[in-house]
C-alpha positions in Angstrom: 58.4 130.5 33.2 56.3 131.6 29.6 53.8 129.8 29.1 50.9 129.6 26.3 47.6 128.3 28.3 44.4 128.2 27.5 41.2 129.5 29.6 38.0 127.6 29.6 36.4 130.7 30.1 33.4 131.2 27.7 34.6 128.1 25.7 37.3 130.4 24.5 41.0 129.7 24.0 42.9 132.7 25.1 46.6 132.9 25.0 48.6 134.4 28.0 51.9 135.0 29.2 52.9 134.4 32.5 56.3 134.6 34.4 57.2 132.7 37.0 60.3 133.3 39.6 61.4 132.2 42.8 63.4 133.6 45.7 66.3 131.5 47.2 63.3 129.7 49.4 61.4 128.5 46.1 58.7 131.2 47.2 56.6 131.7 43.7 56.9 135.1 43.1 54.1 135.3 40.2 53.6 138.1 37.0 50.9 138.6 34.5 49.1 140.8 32.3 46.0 141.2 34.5 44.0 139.4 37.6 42.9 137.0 35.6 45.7 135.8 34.3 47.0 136.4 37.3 44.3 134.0 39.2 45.6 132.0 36.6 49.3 131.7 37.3 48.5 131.1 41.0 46.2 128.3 40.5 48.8 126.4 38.2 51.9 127.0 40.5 50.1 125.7 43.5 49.2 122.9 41.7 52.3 122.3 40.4 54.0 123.0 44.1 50.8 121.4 46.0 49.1 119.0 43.8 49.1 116.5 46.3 47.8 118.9 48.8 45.1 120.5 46.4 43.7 117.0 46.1 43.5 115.8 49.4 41.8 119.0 50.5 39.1 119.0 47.1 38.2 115.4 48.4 38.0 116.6 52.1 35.5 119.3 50.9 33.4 116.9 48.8 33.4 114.2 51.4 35.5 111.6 49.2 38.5 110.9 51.4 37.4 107.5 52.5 37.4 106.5 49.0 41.6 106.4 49.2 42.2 106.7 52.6 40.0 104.3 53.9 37.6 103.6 56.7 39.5 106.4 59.1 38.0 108.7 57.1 34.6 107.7 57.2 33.4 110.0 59.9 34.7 113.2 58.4 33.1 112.2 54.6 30.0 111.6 56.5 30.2 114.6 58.6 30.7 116.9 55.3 27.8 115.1 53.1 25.0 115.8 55.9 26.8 118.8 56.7 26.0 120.2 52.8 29.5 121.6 52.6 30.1 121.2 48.4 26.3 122.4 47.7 26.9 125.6 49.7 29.8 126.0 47.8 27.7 125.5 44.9 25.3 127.8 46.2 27.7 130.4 47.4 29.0 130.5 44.0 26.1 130.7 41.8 24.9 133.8 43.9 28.3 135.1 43.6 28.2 134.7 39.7 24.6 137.1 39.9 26.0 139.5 42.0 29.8 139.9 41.5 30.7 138.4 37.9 34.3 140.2 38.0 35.3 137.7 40.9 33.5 135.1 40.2 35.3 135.0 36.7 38.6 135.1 38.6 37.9 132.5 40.9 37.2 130.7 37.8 40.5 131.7 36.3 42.4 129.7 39.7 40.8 126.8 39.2 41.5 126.8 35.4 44.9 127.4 36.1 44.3 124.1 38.9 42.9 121.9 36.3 46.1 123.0 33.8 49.1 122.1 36.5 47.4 119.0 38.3 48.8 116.4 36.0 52.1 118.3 36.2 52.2 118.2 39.9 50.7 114.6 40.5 53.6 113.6 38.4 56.0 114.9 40.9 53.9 113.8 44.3 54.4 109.9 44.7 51.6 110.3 47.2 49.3 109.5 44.3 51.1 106.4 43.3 51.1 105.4 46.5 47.4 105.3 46.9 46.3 104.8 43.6 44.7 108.5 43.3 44.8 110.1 40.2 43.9 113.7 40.0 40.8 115.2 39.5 39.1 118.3 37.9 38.1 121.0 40.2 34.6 122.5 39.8 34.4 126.3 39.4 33.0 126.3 43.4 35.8 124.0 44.6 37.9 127.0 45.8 34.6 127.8 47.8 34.1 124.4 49.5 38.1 124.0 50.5 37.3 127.3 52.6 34.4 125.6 54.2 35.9 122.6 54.9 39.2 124.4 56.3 37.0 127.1 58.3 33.4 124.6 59.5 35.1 123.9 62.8 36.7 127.1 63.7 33.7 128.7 65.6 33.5 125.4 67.7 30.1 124.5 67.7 30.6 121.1 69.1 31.8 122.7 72.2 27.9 123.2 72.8 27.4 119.6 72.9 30.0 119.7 75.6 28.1 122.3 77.7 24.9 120.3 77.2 26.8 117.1 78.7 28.2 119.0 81.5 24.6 120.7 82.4 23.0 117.4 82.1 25.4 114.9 84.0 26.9 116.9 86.1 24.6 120.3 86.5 23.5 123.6 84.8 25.3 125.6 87.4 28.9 124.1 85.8 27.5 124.4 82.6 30.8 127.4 82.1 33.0 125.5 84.0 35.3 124.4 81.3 35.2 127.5 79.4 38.7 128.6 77.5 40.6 128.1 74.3 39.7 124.4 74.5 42.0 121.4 71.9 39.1 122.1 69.4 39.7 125.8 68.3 42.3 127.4 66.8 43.4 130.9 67.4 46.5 133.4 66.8 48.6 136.0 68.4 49.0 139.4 65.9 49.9 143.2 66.9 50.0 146.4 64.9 52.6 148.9 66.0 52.1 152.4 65.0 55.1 154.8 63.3 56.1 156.5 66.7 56.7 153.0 68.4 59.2 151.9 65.4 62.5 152.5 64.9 61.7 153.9 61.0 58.5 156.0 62.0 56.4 153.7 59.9 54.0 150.5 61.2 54.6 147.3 61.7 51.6 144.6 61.4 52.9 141.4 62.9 51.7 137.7 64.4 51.2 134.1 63.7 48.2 132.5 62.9 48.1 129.5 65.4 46.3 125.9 63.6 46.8 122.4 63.7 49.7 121.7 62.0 49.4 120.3 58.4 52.5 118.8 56.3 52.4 120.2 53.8 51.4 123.2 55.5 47.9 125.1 55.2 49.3 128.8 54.4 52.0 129.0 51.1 54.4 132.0 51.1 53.4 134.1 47.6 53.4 137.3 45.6 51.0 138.2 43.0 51.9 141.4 40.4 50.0 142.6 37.8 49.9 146.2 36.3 46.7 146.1 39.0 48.9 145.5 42.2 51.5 144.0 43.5 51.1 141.9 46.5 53.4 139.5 48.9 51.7 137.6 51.6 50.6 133.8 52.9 47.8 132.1 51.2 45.9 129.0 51.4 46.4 126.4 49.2 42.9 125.8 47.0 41.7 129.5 46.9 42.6 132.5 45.3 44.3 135.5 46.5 45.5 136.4 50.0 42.3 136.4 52.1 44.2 136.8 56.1 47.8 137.8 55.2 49.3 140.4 52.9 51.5 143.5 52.0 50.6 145.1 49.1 53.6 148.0 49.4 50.8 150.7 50.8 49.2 148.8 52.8 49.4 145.6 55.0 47.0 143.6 57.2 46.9 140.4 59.1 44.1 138.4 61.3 43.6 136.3 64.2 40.2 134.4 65.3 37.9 136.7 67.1 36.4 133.5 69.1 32.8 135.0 67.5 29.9 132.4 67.8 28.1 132.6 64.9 27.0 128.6 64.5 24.1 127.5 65.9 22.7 123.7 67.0 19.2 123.1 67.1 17.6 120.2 68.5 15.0 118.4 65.8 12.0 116.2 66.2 12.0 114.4 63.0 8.8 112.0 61.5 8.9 109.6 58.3 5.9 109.4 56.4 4.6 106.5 54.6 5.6 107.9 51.4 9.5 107.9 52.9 9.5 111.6 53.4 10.9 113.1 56.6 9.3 116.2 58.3 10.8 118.1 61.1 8.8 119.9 63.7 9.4 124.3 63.6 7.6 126.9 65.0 5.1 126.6 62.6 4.5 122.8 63.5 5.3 119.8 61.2 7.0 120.5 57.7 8.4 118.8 55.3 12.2 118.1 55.4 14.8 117.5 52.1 15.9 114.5 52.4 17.8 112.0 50.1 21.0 109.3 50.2 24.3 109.6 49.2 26.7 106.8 49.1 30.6 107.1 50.5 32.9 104.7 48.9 35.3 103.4 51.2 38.9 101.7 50.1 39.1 97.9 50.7 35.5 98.0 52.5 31.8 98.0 51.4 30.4 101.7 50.3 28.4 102.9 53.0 25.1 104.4 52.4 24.0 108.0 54.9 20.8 109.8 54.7 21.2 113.7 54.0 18.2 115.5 55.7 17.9 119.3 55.7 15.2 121.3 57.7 14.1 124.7 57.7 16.9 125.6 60.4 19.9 123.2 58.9 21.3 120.2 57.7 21.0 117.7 60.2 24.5 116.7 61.3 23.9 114.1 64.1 20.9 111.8 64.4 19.9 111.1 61.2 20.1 108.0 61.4 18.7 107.3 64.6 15.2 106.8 63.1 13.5 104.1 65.9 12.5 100.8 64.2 8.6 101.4 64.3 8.9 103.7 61.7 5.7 105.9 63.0 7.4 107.2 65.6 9.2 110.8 65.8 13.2 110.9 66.6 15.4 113.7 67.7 18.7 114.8 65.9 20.7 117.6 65.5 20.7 119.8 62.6 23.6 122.8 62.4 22.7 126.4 61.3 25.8 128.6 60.0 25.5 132.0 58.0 26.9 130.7 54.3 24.2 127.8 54.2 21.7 130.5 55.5 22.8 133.5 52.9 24.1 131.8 50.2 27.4 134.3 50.7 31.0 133.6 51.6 32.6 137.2 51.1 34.7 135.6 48.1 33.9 139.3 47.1 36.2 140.8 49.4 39.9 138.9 47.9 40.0 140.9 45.1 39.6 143.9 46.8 42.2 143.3 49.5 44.7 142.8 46.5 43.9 146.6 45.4 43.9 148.4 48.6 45.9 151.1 49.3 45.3 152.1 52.3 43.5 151.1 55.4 39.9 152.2 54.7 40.5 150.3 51.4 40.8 147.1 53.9 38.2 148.3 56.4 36.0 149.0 53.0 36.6 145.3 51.6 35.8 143.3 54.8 32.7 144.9 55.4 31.6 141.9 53.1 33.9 139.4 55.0 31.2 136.4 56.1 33.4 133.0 57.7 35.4 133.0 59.5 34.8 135.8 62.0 38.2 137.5 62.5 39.5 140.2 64.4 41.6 142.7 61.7 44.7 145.1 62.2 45.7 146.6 59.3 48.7 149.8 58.9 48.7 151.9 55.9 52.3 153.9 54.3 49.9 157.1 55.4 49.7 156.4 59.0 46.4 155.0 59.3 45.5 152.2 61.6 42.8 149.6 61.9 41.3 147.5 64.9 37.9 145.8 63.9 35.9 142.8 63.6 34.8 141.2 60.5 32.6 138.9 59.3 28.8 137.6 59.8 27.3 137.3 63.4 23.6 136.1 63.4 21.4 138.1 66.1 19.5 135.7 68.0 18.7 134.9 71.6 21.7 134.4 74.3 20.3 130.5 74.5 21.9 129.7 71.2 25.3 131.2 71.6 25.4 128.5 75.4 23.1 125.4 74.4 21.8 123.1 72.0 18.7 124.7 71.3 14.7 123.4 70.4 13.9 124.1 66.9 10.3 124.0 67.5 10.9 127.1 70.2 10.1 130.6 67.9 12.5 132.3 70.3 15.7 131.0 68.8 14.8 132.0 65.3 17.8 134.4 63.6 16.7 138.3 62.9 17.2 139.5 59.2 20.4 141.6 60.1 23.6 140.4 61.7 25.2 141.9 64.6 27.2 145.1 64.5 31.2 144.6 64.1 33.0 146.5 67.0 36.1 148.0 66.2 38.8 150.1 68.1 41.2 153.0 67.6 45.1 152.4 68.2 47.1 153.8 69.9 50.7 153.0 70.4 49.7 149.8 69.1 47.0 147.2 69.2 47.3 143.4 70.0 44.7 140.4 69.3 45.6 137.0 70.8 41.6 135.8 70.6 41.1 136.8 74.5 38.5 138.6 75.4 38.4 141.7 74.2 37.0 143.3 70.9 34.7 140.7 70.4 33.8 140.4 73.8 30.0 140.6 72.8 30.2 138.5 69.8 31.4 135.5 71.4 30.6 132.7 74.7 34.4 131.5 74.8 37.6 133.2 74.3 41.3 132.2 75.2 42.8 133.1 78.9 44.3 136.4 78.8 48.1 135.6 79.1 49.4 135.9 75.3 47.5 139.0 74.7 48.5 140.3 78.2 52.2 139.2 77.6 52.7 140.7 74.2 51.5 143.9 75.3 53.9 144.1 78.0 56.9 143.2 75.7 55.5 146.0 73.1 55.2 148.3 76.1 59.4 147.6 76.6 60.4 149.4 74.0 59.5 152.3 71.0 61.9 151.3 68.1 60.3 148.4 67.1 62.0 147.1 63.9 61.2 143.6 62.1 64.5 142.1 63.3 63.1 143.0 66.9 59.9 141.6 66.6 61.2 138.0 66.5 61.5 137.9 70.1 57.9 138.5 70.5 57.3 135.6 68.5 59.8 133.5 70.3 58.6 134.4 73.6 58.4 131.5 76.1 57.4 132.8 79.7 54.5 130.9 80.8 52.0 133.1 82.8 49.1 130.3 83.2 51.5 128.4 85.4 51.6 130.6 88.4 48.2 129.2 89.8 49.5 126.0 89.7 52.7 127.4 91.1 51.1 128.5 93.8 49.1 124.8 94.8 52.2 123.5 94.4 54.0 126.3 96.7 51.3 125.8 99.2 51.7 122.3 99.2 54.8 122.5 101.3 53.6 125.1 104.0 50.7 123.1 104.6 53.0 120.1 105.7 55.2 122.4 107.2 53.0 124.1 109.7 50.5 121.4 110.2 48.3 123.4 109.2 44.3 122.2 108.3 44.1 121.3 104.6 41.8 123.7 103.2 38.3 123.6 102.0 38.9 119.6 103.4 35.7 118.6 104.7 37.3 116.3 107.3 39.8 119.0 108.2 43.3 117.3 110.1 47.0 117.4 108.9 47.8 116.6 105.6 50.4 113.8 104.7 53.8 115.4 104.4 55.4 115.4 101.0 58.3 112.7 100.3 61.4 113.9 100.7 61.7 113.7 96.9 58.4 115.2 96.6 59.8 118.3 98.6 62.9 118.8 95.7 60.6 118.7 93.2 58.9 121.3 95.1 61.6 123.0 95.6 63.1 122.9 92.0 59.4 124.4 90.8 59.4 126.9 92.9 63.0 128.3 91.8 61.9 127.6 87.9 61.7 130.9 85.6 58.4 129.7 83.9 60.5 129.5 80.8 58.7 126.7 78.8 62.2 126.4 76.7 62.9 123.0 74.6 66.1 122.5 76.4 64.7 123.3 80.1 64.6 120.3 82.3 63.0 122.7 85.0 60.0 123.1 82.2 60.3 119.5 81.9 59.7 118.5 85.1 56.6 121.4 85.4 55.2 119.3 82.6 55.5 116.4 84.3 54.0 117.6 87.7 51.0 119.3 85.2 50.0 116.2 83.5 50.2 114.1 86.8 47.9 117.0 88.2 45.6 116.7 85.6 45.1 113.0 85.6 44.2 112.6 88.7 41.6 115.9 89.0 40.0 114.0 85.9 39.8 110.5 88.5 38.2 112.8 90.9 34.8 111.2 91.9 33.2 114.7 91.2 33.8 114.1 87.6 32.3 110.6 87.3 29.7 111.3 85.4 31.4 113.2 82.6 33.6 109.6 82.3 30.7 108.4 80.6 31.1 108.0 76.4 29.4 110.4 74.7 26.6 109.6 72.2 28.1 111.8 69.7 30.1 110.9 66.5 34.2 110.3 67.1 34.5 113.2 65.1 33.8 115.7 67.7 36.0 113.6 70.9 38.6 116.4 70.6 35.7 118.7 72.3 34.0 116.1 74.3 36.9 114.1 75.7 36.8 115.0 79.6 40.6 114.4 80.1 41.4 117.3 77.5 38.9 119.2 79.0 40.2 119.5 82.5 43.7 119.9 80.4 42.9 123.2 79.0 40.7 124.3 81.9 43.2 123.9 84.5 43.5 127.2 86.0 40.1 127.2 87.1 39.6 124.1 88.0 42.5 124.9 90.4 40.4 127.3 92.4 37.2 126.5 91.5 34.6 123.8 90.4 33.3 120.6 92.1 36.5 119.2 93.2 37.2 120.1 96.8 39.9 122.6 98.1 41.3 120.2 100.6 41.2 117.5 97.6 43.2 120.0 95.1 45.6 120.4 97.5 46.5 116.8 98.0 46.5 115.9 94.6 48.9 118.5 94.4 51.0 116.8 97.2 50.5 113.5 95.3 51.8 114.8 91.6 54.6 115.9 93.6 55.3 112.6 95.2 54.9 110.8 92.1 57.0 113.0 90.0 60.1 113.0 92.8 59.6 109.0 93.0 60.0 108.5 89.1 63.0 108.7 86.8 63.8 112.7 86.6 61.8 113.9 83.7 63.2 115.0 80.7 63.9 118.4 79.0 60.3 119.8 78.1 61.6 119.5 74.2 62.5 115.8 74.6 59.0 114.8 75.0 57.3 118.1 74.0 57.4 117.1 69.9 55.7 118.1 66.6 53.2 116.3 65.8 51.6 117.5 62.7 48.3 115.6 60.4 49.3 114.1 57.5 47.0 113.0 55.0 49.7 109.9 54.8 51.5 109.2 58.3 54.7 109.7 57.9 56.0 105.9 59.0 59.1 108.2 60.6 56.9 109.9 63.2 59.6 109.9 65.3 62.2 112.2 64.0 59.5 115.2 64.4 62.1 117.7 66.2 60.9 118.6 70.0 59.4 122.2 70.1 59.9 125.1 72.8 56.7 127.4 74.2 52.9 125.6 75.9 49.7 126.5 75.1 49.6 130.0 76.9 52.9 131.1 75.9 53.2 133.2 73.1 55.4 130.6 71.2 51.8 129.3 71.6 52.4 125.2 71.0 49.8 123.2 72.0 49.9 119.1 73.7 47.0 117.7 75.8 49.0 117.6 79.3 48.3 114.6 81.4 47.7 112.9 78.0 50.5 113.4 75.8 53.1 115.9 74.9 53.3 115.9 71.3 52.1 119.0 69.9 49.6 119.1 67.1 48.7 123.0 67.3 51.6 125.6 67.1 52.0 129.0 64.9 51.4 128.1 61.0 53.5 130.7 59.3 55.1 133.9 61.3 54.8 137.2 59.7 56.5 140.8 60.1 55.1 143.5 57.5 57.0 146.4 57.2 55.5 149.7 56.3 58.5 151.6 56.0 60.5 148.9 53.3 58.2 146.1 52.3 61.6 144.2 51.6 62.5 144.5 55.0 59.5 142.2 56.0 59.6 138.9 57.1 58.0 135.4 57.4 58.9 131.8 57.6 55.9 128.7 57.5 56.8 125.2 59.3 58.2 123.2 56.7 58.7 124.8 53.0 57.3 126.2 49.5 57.1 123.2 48.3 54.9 120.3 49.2 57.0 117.4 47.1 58.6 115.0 49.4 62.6 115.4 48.5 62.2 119.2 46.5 65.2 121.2 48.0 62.5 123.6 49.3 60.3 120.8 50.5 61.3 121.4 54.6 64.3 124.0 54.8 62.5 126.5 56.3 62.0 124.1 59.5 65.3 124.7 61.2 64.4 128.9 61.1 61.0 128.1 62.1 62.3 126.1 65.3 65.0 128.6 66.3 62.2 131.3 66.0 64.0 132.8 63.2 62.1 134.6 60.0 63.3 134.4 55.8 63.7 137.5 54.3 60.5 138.9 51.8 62.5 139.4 49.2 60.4 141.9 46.1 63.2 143.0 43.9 62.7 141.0 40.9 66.6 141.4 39.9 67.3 139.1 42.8 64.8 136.4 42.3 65.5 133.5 40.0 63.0 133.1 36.4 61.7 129.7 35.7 62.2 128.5 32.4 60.1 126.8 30.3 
């Protein structure tokens, strides 16, 4: 496509030439004169492709959704307006305009290029018809807040409102009981494969970031050429450039979540004065806290009316409206501290400069400015070179704050002027990141078991002529290493009857009920299973089964009694505060360990069984193991999501709540293979399609690859893509 647009920069009409093409999967494959124009043409196409998407995700960031989507969305607006998402973007970009005015006039060039396609795409999205939403205008910072809004949850503070339930209902000693990769987070699986592992003698750089699943989905397959680079890789929809995910020809590099705390929760004591101003209580004693009311329109209901406080450590994100009636009196609340609000930088800095690199110290260069997320990088270069490091801002501050909520009023928890220093490691052979503990082992409280990480590096150890085609198995890999403890209760289950032996760790000691003859089968069937979490396994089915029947009842267990108890926390954060998910996640463990009683593991072991063998045989694991992905709009089909292979610690890494339900709302976001050798050799493949138009031809046909663990070619040869006219 040519087309004549004009920029708003400098109040200047400028006229451009951009070409658009597209590769047999509707890919945008995107040229112009220069980044600029450039920033441009992406902007415009993904509004054209995503207008629907853009919008949804501007109004997320702003705290607006309520406003069309009603009441549901209440506590998320509310969340981002105390949370002072859109005015750190605000702030983020100003600074950014003082200190880097080459990117900041780019970032400005996408959302030109936003505000020109909108109209265009809304036409095409009946989304907006159906809700009556007609587009708006993104501000020059709106690419900044859709990153915080996408990224505010990732380092998980709310899980330290968990550990500060657990400590005080149930005792500090379990404070870490429940620690692992818990429903809240999100992580990845990625490895980097050095030349004398590969069947061409040059890298590979492969993975899958691993998210909640979004239709349409969060990364959107792209290239971006100017006479300044050329680049292929998976971007987010709303912001410029290719910040986790790209090839540029010379070099290539890829992320995964390094499980870094870097958020902080303190806990304020908050006063009103007569006047109507709020102080919060420091180190310092009382000072005076920002405070003022925003108003949240909400469709067919009243507008609702929060109070925005901000103290020296934070906006206060919980509380703030639990000022007591007599007025005089102090509260408590909970005001959140993360690095952006605190610096007033994001690392926009660092996307135009991962578009330029050529080699590997060009990306280790870049991300030294990298701020949020924190991620672990791997990066391979045409010349050989390798990277393994950590990027992105880690506050130094006292060990208290990375466990608890903490008391603002205590000096102690304060942050130092420098953030911690980024680890990184040398390759060799290859590297893997699968957010266990590992390279960021002292940047973080909480990582992900050890089994993906663990299992990819045995597959990579099984051979040394690694070649794209190859790597798909990796991806597709469905052995399930966290059931073997489980495996073994349940393998001990039947000795116990069968000897007569005591049930251990029972404090009343005696013979344990023998399992059901059905309850034996099932036992039986388990322990002959290949720990294949395949959709079509009915062995992985019934594993399931027994798993969530497990699960239930350790969560009944009277040791956990007091953790039943609702929290006093917004619905917001119930995916990290919900007990039953909790003991989900943190099976393993609880297994051997925790407050429950040997002797009473073991016979809810025997129980599951029974229960299992007495029902109807369970289905195959894909019959009940579904997609499950957020929609803005819920699709009123939900059920003809297809059912999904791999489990939570497999490294087809798709992710249910067992005991609870076994539809699967996190799973891998787009699959990648970069290719150092051939960059057309490459591959990838997202969920659902280019497009995010309900009915476009590219809309959802990359689903049926995506489910077979297949990858779409990258194509790069422009003589083989297809030039929009027009």
């Amino acid at each position: 496509m040519a087309a004549h647009l004009r920029s708003d920069k400098d109040g200047i009409g400028v006229s451009v030439s951009i070409e658009v093409y597209r590769d047999a999967w509707g890919v945008p494959h995107l040229r112009a004169a220069d980044p600029d124009e450039l920033a441009f043409a992406q902007g415009r196409v993904t509004a054209r492709d995503r207008a629907w998407q853009l919008e949804v995700e501007r109004h997320r960031a702003q705290g607006t959704t309520a406003a069309f989507l009603g009441a549901a969305e209440l506590g998320w607006d509310t969340f981002v307006r105390r949370a002072r998402l859109a005015d750190t973007a605000r702030r983020c970009f100003a600074r950014l305009e003082g200190t880097d005015a080459p990117t900041a006039a780019w970032v400005r060039a996408y959302v030109d290029g936003v505000n020109d396609g909108l109209a265009e795409g809304a036409d095409r999205a009946p989304e907006f018809a159906e809700t009556g939403l007609t587009p708006g205008r993104w501000e020059r910072w709106t690419p900044l807040a859709v990153w915080l809004s996408t990224h505010i949850l990732f380092a998980g503070f709310p899980t330290k409102l968990w550990r500060d339930e657990v400590a005080r209902r149930l005792g500090e000693e379990w404070t870490e009981l429940f620690a692992t990769d818990g429903p809240g987070t999100a992580g990845s699986n990625g490895w980097v494969v050095a030349g004398g592992r590969t069947a061409s003698g040059a890298a590979l750089v492969a993975g899958d970031p691993h998210r909640f699943i979004e239709a349409p989905g969060v990364y959107q397959q792209i290239r971006l050429a100017c006479p300044a680079y050329d680049v292929v890789g998976l971007a987010v929809p709303g912001v410029p450039g290719l910040a986790h995910f790209g090839h540029t020809g010379p070099v290539a590099w890829a992320i995964t979540n390094a499980m870094a705390d870097y958020q902080d929760l303190y806990r304020e004591r908050l006063r009103r004065l007569p006047d109507g101003t709020v102080e919060a209580l420091g180190p310092d004693g009382w000072a005076p806290a920002a405070a003022h009311r925003e108003t949240i329109e909400v469709a067919d209901a009243e507008p609702v009316v929060v109070e925005v406080i901000e103290t020296a450590r934070g906006p206060v994100i919980i509380g703030a409206d639990d000022e007591p009636g007599d007025s005089s009196s102090p509260w408590e609340a909970l005001a959140l501290r993360y690095p952006p609000r605190v610096t007033g930088e994001l690392g926009f800095g660092v996307l135009p400069a991962l578009l330029r690199a050529r080699t590997v110290t060009d990306v280790d260069t870049a991300l030294d400015g990298w701020v949020e997320p924190v991620n672990v990088v791997q990066a391979a270069d045409t010349r050989g070179g390798l990277l393994h490091r950590v990027a992105g801002h880690v506050p130094v501050r006292d060990r208290a704050n990375s466990l608890r909520i903490v008391p603002a009023w205590d000096p102690a928890h304060a942050w130092a002027d420098a953030p911690a220093p980024l680890p990184r490691a040398e390759v060799r052979g290859h590297a893997v990141m699968a957010n266990a503990r590992g390279l960021a082992a002292p940047l973080g409280v909480e990582f992900a078991p050890p089994h993906r990480a663990a299992r990819i590096d045995e597959l990579l150890d099984g051979s040394a002529a690694w070649t794209p085609e190859t790597t798909a198995a990796i991806h597709s890999d469905t052995d399930n290493p966290s059931a073997a403890r489980l495996l073994e209760a349940v393998r001990r289950a039947g000795e116990d009857t069968e000897t007569g032996a005591d049930a251990p760790g029972s404090p009343l000691g005696g013979t344990p009920a023998p399992l059901s003859p059905a309850g034996a089968g099932v036992r039986e069937r388990l322990l002959a299973w290949d720990r294949r979490m395949d959709a079509e396994s009915t062995d992985a089915g019934l594993y399931a089964a027994v798993r969530g029947a497990v699960v239930r009842r350790l969560a009944g267990h009277e040791a956990f009694t007091a953790l039943r108890e609702p929290s006093p926390y917004p619905d917001l954060f119930r995916p990290w505060l919900a007990l039953g998910p909790r003991v989900a996640f943190a099976l393993e463990t609880l297994l051997v360990a925790g407050p429950v009683p040997a002797g009473d593991v073991d016979r809810i072991v025997r129980e599951a069984l029974d229960e299992v063998g007495a029902g109807e045989p369970p289905a195959a694991w894909g019959v009940t193991h579904r997609l499950a992905p957020w929609q803005a709009l819920p699709d009123p089909d939900d059920d003809r999501w297809p059912g999904l292979g791999g489990d939570h610690d497999c490294v087809l890494s798709t992710s249910s709540v067992p005991g609870w339900t076994d539809r699967s709302a996190r799973a891998s976001a787009a699959r990648y293979v970069w290719d150092l050798a051939d960059r057309e050799r490459s591959r990838w493949i997202v969920p659902f399609g280019a497009s995010g138009v309900p009915g476009d031809p590219h809309h959802r046909d990359q689903l049926p690859l995506w489910l077979r663990g297949e990858l779409a070619p990258v194509t790069t040869d422009w003589q083989n893509l297809i030039k929009e006219q027009g």
